[in-house]
N, C-alpha and C positions, 0 to 999 in steps of 0.2 A: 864872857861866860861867867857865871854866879859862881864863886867859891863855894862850895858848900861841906865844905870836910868836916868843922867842928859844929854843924848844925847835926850832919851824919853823925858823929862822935856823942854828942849828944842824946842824941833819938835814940841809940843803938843801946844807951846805959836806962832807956828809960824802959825798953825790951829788954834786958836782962841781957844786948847781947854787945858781947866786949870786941870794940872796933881801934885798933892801932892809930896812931897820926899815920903812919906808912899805909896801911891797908887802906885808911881814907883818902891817901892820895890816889889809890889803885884805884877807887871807886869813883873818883872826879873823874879821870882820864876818860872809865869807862861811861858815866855819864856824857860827856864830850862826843865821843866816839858812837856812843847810839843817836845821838842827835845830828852827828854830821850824816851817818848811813842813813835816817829814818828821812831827810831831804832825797831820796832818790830810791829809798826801797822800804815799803810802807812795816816800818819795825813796831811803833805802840804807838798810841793813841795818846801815850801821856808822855806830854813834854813839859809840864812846869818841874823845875827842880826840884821843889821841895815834894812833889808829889809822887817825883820818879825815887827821889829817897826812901820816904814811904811803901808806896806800893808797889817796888820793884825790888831795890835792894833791900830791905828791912825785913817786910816778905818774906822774901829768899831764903834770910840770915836763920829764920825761926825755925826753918828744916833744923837746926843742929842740936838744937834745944829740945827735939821731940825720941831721938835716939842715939846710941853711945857706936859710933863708929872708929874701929882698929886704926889706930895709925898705921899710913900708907894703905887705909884701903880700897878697895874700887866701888866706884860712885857712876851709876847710867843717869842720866838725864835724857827723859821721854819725850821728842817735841819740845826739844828747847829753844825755838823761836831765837829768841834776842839774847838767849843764854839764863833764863830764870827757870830754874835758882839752880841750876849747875856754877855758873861764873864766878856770882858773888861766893860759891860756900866754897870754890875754889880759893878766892882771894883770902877768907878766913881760916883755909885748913889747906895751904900749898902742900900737904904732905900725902893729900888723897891723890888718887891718880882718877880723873874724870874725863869721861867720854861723853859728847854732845851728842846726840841723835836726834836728827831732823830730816826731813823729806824734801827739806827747799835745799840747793845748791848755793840762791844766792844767801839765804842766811847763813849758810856754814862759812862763804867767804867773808862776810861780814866778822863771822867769831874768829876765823885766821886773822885775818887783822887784828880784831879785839887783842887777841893771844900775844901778837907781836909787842904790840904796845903794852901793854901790863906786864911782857918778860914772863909769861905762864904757859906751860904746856898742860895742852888737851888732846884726845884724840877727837877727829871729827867724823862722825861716821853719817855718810846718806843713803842711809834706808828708812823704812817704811819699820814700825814696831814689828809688825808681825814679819815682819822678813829678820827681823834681827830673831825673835825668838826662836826661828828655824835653824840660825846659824850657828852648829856646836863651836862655834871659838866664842860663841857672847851668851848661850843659854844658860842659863844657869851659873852663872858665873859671877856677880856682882853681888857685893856686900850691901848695898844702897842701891833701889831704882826710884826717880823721881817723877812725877810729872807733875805739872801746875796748866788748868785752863785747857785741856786736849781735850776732855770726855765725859761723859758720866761714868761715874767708879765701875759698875757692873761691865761696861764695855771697857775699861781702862784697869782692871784685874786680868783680863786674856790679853791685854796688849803689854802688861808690865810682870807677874809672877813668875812668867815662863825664863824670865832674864834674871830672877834674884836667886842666889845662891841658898843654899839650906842652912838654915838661923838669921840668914841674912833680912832685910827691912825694904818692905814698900810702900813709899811714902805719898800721899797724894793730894796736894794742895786745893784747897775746896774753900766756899764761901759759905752764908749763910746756907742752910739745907743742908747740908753734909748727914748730916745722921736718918733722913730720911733714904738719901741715896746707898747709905749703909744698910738700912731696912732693904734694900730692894737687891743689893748685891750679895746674902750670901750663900746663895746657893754658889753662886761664881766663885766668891772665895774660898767655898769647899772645898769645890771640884779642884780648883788652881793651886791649892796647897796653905794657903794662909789661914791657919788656925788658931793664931793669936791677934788681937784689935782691938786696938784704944783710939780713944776721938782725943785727941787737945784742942781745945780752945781760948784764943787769945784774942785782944781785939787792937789794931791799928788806931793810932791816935783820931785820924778825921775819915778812914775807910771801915772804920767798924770791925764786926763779927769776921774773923778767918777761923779756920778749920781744918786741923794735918790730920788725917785717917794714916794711924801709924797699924803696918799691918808684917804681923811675923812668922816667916816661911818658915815651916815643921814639916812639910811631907812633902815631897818631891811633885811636880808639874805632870799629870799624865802626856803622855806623846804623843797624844792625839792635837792638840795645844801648843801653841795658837794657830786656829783654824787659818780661813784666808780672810783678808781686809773684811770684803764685803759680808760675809757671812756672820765675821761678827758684829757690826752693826747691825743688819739685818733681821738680827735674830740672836741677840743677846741673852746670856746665859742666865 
């Protein structure tokens, strides 16, 4: 297996984002550990190392750098697959308390593992978004919701607002087009409560153009919200 820690440590300072020798180790492990599961349960598509550096944990990391989250606060991750960017902004801020939300079972086994081996507690929750937003112990409750790669924003505003707490931030990892998909989302984020929205844009050394639609909850989620799965796909707001 490639060492790759102070390649990480490197890149991270070249992103503005400050990566520990300790935290680099956390993130080799976790590199390891997605490569051993992804042999038996299809987790990414990208397995050179320098590219899972890049475009998975570095990625990740830039969530932190787009808004000012409370120590020890709570942090959802929408469809967090292989744990991006719930994991890694774990490993940079152990003080948040982060919940994984995904719909696969075996992913979530995958991130109990992960959890073991890095010494990190997460909670792991398998639901479906919109069954989390109906759940008064998770609605509205979070200071940070994340998703990266689930949606278009207009459908990924009724699957993520109904879960951020009031002043709290949803944040929504996008590539190139981002600001069109903005253009086409806000009646959604009217209705859903998100009244404040900034675009940041940064760009990845060899992946280019990314894009955090940082967006800030002022008015509470109607209760009508979030409809069911299919309806909103179907017919998006």
């Amino acid at each position: 297996m490639v060492d790759i820690q102070d390649h990480l440590v490197q890149m991270g300072k070249s992103l503005g984002v400050k990566i520990s020798q300790e935290q680099a180790g956390q993130f080799q492990i976790y590199m390891e550990a997605l490569l051993e599961w992804n042999e038996k349960l299809n987790l990414t598509a990208i397995t050179q190392p320098e590219e899972i550096i890049e475009k998975h944990f570095l990625d990740s990391a830039t969530v932190l750098s787009s808004c000012k989250i409370k120590e020890n606060g709570k942090l959802l991750d929408v469809g967090t697959g292989a744990g991006f960017p719930g994991m890694p902004i774990k490993i940079l801020r152990p003080d948040l308390q982060v919940t994984l939300l995904d719909g696969s079972q075996k992913r979530l086994r995958f991130l109990e593992d992960l959890c073991e081996r890095l010494h990190l507690s997460c909670e792991r929750v398998h639901k479906r978004a919109e069954e989390a937003g109906l759940d008064k112990a998770m609605r509205e409750s979070f200071d940070l919701v994340t998703a990266r790669a689930v949606a278009p924003l207009r459908i990924l505003c009724e699957y993520c607002l109904p879960l951020v707490k009031m002043k709290g931030f949803f944040v929504a990892m996008k590539g190139p087009g981002a600001k069109e998909e903005l253009g086409e989302s806000q009646k959604a984020l009217l209705l859903l409560g998100g009244n404040q929205v900034e675009v940041k844009t940064f760009s990845l050394p060899t992946a280019g153009e990314r894009n955090l639609i940082v967006v800030r909850k002022l008015s509470f989620t109607p209760k009508a919200y979030p409809r069911h799965g299919g309806t909103i796909i179907k017919h998006p707001l």
